[in-house]
C-alpha positions as CSV (number, residue, x, y, z in Angstrom):
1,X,73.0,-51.8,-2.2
2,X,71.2,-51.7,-5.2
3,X,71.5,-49.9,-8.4
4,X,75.1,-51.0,-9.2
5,X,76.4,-48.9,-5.9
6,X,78.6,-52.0,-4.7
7,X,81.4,-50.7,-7.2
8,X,81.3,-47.2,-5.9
9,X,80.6,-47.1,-2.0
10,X,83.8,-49.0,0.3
11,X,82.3,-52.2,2.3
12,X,84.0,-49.9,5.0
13,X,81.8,-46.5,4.3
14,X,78.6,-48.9,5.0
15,X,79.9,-50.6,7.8
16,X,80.9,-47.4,9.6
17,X,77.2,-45.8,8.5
18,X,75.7,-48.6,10.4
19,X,77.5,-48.3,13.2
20,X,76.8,-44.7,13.8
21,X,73.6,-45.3,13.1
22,X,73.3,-48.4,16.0
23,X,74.7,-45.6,18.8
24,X,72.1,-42.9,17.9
25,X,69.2,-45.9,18.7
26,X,68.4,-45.4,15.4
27,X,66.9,-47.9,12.2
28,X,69.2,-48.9,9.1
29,X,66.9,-47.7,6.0
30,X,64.8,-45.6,8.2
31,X,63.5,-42.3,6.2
32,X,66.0,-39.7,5.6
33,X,65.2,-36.4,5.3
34,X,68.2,-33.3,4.1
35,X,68.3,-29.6,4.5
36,X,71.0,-27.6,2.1
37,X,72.5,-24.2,3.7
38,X,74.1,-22.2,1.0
39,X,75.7,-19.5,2.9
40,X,77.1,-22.1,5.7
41,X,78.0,-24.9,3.0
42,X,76.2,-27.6,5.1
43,X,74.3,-30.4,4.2
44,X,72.1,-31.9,6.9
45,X,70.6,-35.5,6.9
46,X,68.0,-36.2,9.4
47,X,66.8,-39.3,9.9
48,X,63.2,-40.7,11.3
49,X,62.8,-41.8,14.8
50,X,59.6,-42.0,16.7
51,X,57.4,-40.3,13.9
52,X,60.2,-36.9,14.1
53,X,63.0,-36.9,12.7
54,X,66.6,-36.3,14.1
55,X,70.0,-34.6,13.2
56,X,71.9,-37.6,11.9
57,X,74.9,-35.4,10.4
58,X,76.3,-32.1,8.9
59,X,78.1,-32.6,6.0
60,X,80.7,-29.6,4.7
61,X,79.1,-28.6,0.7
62,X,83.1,-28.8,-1.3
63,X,81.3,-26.7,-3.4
64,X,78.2,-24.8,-5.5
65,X,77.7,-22.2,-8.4
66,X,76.6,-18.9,-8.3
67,X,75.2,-16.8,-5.3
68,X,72.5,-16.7,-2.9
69,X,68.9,-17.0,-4.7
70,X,67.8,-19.6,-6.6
71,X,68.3,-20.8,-10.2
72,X,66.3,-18.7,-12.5
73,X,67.3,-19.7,-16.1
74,X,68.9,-22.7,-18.0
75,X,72.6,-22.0,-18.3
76,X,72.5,-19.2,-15.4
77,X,75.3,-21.4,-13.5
78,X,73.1,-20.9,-10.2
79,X,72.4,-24.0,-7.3
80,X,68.8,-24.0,-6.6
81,X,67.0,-23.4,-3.6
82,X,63.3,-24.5,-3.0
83,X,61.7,-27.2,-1.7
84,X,62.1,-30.5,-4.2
85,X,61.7,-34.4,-3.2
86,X,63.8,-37.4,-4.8
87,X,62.4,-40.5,-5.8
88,X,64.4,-43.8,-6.8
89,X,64.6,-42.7,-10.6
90,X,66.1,-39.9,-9.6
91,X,69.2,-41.5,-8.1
92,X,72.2,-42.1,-10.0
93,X,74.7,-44.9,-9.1
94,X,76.9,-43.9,-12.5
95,X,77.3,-40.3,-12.4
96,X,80.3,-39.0,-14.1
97,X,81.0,-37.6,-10.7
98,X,81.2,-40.7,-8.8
99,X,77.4,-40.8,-7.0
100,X,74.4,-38.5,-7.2
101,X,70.7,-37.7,-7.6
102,X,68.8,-35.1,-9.0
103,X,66.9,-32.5,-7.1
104,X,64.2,-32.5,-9.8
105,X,64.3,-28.9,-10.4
106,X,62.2,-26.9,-11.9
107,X,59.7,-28.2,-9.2
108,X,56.0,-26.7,-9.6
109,X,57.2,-23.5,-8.2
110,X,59.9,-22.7,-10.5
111,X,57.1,-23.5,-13.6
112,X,54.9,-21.4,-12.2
113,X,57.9,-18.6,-12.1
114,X,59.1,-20.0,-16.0
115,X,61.9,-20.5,-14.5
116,X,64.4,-23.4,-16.2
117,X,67.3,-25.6,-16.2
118,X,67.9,-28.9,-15.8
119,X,69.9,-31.9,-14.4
120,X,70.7,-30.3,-11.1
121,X,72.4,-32.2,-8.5
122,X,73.8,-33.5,-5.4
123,X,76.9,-35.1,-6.6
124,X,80.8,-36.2,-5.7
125,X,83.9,-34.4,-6.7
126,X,84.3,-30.5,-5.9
127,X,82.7,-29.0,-8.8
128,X,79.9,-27.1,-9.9
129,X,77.7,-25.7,-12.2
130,X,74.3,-25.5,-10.6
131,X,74.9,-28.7,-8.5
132,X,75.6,-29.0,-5.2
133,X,79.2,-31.2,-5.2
134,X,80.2,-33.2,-1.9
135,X,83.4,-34.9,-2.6
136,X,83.2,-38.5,-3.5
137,X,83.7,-39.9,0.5
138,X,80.8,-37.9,1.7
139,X,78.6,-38.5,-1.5
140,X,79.1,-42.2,-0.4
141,X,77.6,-41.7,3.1
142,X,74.6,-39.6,1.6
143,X,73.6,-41.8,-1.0
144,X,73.6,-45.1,0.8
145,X,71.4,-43.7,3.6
146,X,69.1,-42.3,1.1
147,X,69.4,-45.7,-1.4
148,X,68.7,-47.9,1.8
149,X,65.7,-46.2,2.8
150,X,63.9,-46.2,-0.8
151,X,64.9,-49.5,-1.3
152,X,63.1,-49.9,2.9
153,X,59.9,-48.1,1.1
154,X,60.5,-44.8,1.4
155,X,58.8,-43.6,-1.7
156,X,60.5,-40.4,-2.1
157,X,63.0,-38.6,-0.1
158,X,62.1,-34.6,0.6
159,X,65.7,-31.7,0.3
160,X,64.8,-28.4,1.6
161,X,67.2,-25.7,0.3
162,X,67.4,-22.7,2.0
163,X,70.1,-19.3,1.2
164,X,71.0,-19.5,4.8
165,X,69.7,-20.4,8.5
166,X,66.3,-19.0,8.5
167,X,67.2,-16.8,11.4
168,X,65.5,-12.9,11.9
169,X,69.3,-12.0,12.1
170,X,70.1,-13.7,8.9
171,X,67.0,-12.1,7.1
172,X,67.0,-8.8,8.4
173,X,71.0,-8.8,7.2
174,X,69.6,-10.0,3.8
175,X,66.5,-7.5,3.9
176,X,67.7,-5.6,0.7
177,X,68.0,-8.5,-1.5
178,X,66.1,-8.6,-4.3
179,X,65.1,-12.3,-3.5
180,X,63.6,-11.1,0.2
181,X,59.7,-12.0,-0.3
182,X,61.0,-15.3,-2.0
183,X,63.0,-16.2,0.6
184,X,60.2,-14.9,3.7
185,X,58.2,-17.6,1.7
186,X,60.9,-20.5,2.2
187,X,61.3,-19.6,6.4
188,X,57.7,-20.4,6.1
189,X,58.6,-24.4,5.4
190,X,61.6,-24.0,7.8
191,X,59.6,-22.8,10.5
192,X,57.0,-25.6,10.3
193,X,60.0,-28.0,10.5
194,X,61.7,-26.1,13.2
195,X,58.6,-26.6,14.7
196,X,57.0,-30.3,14.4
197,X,60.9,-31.9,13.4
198,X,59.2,-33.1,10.4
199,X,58.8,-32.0,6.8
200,X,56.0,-30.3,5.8
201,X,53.7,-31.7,2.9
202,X,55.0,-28.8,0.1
203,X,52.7,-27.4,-2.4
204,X,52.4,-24.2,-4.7
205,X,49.4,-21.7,-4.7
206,X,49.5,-18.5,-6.6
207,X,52.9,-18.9,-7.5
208,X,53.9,-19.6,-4.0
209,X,54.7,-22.0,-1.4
210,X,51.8,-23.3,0.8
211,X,52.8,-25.8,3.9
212,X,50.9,-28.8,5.3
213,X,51.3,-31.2,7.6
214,X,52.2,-34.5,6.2
């Protein structure tokens, strides 16, 4: 691993990766790609195989700040949600909670909005304030898949953060919300995923969210 990681992922944690890996008949350092759920707590990371990529694992969230809707203002204690992409920079191998990387909020979406804040992350430990906190053991298993596959030549890893499961039911439940167009514009991306079982190519029109293939 690179980046000073050997200190701070088990021998154990990698070993057990690659396995797991091997039985699904898929590639170590193959591109990884990860959907957040607020309302469920899950973190999803898919994996490439065959030019689509697959389910690899769920991971439970320990925990994030604030409620559904996205972070608005530096200071607001609120986990983003949006589309955002992580490049090796952007990984940290000596966070102060064990492992993380930054989502790279605000993105050109949340500009265009003026919206602010900064140094929000996917991180160890259990807590939060605007981050999305994993525990250390499960931080270890998301950040050596995504370290291996930059350092394979992915250039850049894509995180999709969504309130909820984009489901009618969940939206119609939510159809009051004062965040309902914003979030009709994020099923948009997860549709196109739901639909090809790869990430869109993600940019920002008139202050919203346009999806291409990529």
């Amino acid at each position: 691993m690179a980046n000073n990681t050997e200190n701070r992922i088990s021998p154990e944690i990698i070993e057990k990766l690659q396995i797991a890996i091997q039985e699904k008949g898929l590639t170590w350092g193959t591109p990884i790609f990860i959907r957040i759920f607020k309302q469920e707590k899950q973190l999803e990371v898919w994996l490439e195989k065959n030019n689509e990529f697959v389910l690899f694992k769920t991971y439970p969230i320990c925990t994030y700040s604030g409620e559904l809707g996205s972070k608005k203002r530096e200071g607001d204690k609120q986990s983003p949600e949006g589309f955002y992409f992580v490049t090796p920079a952007q990984m940290n191998p000596n966070s102060q909670y064990h492992l993380a990387f930054n989502l790279g909020f605000p993105n050109d979406y949340d500009r265009a909005k003026k919206w602010t804040g900064s140094a929000l992350m996917v991180h160890g430990g259990c807590v939060s304030i605007g981050c999305y906190a994993m525990t250390d053991p499960f931080i270890e298993e998301i950040y050596t898949l995504a370290d291996v596959a930059l350092q394979k030549g992915q250039s850049f890893f894509r995180v999709h953060i969504f309130p909820f499961r984009m489901t009618e039911e969940n939206l119609q439940s939510h159809a009051n919300s004062v965040w309902s167009a914003f979030w009709l514009n994020l099923k948009a991306g997860y549709d196109f995923f739901e639909q090809y079982q790869r990430p869109p190519n993600v940019k920002v029109k008139n202050s919203l969210y346009i999806f291409e293939a990529s």
